[in-house]
C-alpha positions in Angstrom: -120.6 102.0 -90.7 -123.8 103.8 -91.8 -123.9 103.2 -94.7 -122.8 99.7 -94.2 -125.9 99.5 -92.1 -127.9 100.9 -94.5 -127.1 98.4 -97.6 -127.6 95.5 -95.7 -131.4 96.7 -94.5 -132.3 97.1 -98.2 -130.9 93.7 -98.6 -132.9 92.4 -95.7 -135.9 94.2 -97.1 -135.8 93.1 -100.5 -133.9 89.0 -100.3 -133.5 89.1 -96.8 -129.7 88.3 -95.2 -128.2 85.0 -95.4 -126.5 83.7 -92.5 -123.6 80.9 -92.9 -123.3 78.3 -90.5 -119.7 76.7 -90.2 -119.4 72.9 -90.6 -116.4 71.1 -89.5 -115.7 68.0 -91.6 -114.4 65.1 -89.5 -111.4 63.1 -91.5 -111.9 59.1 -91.2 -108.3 57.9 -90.0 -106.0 55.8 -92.0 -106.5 52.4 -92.0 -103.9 50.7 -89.8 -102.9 47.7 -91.8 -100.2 46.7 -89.1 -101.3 46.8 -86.2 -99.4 45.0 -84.0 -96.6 45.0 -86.5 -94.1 46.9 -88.0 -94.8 46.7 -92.0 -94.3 48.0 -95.1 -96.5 48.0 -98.8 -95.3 49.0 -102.0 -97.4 49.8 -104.9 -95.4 50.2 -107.8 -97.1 51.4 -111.1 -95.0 50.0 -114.1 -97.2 51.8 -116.8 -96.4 55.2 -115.3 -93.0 54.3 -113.6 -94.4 55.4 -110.2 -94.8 54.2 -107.3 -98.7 54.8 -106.4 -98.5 54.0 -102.4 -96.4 54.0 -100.1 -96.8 52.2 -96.2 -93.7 52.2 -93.6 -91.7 53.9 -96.0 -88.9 53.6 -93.3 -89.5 49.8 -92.5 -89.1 49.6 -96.0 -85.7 50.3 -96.2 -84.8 48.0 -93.1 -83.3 44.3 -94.6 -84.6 41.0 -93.9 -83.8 37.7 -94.8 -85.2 36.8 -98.2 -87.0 33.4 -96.8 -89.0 31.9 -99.4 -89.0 35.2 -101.7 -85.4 33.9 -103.2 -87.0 31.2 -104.9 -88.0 33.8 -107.6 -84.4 34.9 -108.2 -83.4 31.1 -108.2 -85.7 30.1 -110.4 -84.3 32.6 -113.1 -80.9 31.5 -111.7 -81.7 27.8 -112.4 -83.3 28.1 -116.0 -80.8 29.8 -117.5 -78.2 28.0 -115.9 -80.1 25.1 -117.0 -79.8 23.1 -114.0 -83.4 23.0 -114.5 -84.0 22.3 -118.3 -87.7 23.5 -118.0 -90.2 23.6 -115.7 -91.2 20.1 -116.0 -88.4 18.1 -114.9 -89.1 16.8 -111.8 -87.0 16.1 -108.7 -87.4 12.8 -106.3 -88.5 13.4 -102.9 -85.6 11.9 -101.1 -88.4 10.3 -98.2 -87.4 12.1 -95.4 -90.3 13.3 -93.6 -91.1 17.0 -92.9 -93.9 18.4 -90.7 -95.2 20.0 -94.3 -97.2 17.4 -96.0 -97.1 18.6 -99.1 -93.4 18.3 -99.2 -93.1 14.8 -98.7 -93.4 13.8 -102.5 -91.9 14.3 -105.7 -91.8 18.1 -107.3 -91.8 20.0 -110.4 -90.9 24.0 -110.8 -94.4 25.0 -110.9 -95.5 22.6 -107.4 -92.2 23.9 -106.3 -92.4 27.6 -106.5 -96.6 27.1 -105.6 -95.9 24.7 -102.5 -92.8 26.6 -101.7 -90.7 23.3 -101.4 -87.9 24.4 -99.1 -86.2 20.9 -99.9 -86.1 21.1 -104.0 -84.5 24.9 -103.6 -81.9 23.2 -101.3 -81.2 20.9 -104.0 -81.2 23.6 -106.8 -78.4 25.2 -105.4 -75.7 22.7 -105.7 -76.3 22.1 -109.2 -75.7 25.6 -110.2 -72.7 26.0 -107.8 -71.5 28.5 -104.9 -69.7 30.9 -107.6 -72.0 30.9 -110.7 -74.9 31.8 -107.5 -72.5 34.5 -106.4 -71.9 35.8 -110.1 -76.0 35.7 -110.3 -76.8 37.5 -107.5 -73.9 40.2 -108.0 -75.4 40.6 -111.9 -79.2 40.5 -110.3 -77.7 43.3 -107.5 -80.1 41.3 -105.2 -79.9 42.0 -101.8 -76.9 42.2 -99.7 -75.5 39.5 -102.4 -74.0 37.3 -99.0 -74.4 33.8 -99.6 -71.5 33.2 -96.7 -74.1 31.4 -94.1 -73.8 28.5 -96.8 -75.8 27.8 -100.7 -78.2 25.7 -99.0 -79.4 28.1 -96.1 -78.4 31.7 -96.7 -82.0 33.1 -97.5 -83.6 31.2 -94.3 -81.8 31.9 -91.5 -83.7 33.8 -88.2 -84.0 37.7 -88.8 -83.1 37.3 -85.2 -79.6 35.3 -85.8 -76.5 37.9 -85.6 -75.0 35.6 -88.4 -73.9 36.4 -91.8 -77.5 35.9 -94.0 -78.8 36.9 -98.0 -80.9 39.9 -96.5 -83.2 41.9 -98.9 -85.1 45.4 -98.3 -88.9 46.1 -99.5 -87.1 48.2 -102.3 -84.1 46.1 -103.3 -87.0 43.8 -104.1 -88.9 46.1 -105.8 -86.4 46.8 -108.1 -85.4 43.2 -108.8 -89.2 42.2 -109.7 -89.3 45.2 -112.0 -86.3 43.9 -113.7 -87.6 40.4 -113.9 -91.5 41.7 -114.9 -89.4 44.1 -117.9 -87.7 41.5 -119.3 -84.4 43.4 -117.9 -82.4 40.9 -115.7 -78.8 39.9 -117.0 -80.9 36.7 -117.8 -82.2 34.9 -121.3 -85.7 35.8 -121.8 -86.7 32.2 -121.2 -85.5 31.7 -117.8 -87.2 35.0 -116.8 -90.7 34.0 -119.3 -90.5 30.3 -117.5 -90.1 31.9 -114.2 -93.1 34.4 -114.7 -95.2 31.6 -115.6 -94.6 29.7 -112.6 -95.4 32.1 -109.7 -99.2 32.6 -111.0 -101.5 32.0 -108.3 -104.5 33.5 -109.4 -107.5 35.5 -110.5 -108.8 38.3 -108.6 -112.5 39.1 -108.7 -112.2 42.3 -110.3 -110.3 40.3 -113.3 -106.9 40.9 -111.9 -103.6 38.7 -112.9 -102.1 37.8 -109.6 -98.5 36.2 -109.8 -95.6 36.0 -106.8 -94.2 34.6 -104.2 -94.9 34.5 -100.3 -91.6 34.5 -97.6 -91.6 33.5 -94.1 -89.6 32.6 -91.1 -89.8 33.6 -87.0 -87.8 35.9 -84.9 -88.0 33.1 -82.2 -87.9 29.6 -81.1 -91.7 29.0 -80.0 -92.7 30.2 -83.6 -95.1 32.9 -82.5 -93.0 35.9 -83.7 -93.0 36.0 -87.7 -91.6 37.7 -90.5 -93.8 37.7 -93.5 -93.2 38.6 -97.0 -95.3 38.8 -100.2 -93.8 40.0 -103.5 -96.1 40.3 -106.8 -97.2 40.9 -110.0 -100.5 42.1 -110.5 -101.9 42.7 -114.4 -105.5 43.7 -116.3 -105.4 44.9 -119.7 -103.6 48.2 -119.6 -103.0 48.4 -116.1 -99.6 46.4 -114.4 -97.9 47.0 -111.1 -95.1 45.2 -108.9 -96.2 45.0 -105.0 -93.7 44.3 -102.0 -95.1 43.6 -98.5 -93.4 43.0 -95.2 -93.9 42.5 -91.9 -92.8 41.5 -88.6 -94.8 41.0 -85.6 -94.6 43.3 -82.6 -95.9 41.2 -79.5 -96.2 36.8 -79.9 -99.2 35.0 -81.7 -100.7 32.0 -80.4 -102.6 31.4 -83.7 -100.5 28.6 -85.5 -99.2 29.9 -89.5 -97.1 31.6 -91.5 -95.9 35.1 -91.7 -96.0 34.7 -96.0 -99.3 33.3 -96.2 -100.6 36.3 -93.5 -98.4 38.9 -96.0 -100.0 38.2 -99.0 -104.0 38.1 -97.6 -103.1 41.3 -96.2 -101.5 42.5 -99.4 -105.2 41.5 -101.0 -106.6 43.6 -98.6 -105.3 46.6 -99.6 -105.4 45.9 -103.4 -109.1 45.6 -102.5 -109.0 49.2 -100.7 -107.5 50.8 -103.6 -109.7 49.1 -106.7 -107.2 46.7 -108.0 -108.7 43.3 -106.8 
C-alpha cells in the first residue's frame, strides 16, 4: 500500500493523475415498423445467399391467403402454358362494372399484373384448367398447393374465413421468388423472363430496380381490418435481393385503402433505412 502510495505521488508530481469519468451510452430503440400490426420483412440477399434482415421472424412463418401476390405464380403458370401467348394479347372487359375504375376496360399482362386486374386472373384460370393449375402449383411447391375453395377464388378468400383457401407464408414466398428471380422454377425460361418483365414498377432514387407484386384483402366485413402483402425484386449493378412483407392490422382503420398498396410503401421505408432505395 506504501509503496502504491508512493508511485502514484511521483506520478502526480511529474504528469499529474488522470481521473476517468464513466459514460453510459444510451441505445436508440428499434424502429417499430408495425405498430399496430402484426408484420413481417424479409431481406434476402441473392449475391451472398443470405438473408440480411429479418422482422417478425415468427409472423413470418404464420400462412395467409396469397390475395393478389398469386398473380406472379400465374403469370408463369399462364405463359408457359400458353394460355397467354405473350404479354400482349389482350382480354375484353366483359362491361360489368366494378367499384375499381381501372378495371372496367380492356387488359393486357403488363396493365394486368400493374393494375392488379382481379377480373383477367379470374379468367386466366379456366384456360389453363383445374389440374394443369394443381400440377403447377405442386411443381412450384407454392404454398399450401389447395385450390379446393374453387380456380377462380382460392387466393382471395378472408384470412378470416375457416374455409379451405391457397394460403402462403412470408418464407414459402421467399423461396418461390428466388426460384422465379434464378431462372429455377419447373418453367421455360420465357414464361419466367416474360413474367419478370411484367411486375416492374419502378426506379428508386438511389438507382434501384424495383419489380413485384402488392396482395390485399380484409379480415372483416366493414373493410377496416387488412392483410397486406408486398413481394419484390430489387436490383443495382452487383447488388440483387428478394423482399417479402406482410401484415395484418391489430385494431380497425377508418382511413379508406389497401393493405398491398400500405405493404409495399412500408417495404420502401425500410429499403430506405438500410441504403437500398
Amino acid at each position: 500500500m506504501v509503496k502504491t502510495l508512493i508511485l502514484c505521488g511521483f506520478i502526480i508530481a511529474t504528469t499529474g493523475c488522470k481521473t476517468r469519468t464513466a459514460t453510459t451510452e444510451v441505445s436508440t430503440p428499434p424502429k417499430n415498423y408495425f405498430e399496430n400490426k402484426e408484420g413481417c420483412f424479409l431481406l434476402y440477399n441473392l449475391k451472398t445467399g443470405s438473408i440480411d434482415k429479418v422482422i417478425g421472424d415468427e409472423n413470418c412463418k404464420k400462412s395467409y391467403p396469397a390475395c393478389s401476390t398469386f398473380k406472379v405464380p400465374l403469370a408463369v403458370m399462364a405463359f408457359d402454358s400458353v394460355a397467354l401467348r405473350d404479354e400482349k394479347v389482350i382480354l375484353k372487359w366483359d362491361g360489368r362494372k366494378d367499384v375499381r375504375a381501372e378495371s372496367n376496360k380492356d387488359h393486357d399482362a403488363r396493365s394486368w399484373m400493374k393494375e392488379s386486374i382481379v377480373w383477367f386472373s379470374k379468367r386466366l384460370t379456366p384456360r389453363i384448367g383445374e389440374k394443369k393449375l394443381q400440377q403447377y402449383l405442386n411443381k412450384f411447391k407454392y404454398g399450401n398447393k389447395d385450390l379446393s375453395a374453387g380456380i377462380t377464388k382460392a387466393w382471395l378468400v378472408s384470412p378470416s374465413d375457416p374455409g379451405p383457401a391457397l394460403k402462403i407464408t412470408a418464407y414459402e414466398q421467399l423461396e418461390f421468388m428466388k426460384k422465379l428471380w434464378t431462372d429455377s422454377l419447373p418453367a421455360s425460361q420465357r414464361a419466367m423472363a416474360l413474367t419478370q418483365e411484367i411486375t416492374f414498377l419502378e426506379k428508386s432514387p438511389r438507382g434501384f430496380k424495383l419489380s413485384g407484386k402488392t396482395g390485399s384483402n380484409f379480415f372483416d366485413k366493414d373493410q377496416k381490418v387488412h392483410l397486406g402483402w408486398f413481394i419484390a425484386h430489387l436490383e443495382k449493378e452487383d447488388k440483387e435481393y428478394i423482399i417479402v412483407t406482410n401484415f395484418r392490422d391489430l385494431i380497425p382503420r377508418e382511413e379508406k385503402g389497401y393493405g398491398g398498396l400500405r405493404a409495399k410503401e412500408l417495404t420502401k421505408e425500410i429499403l430506405n433505412d438500410v441504403g437500398l432505395w
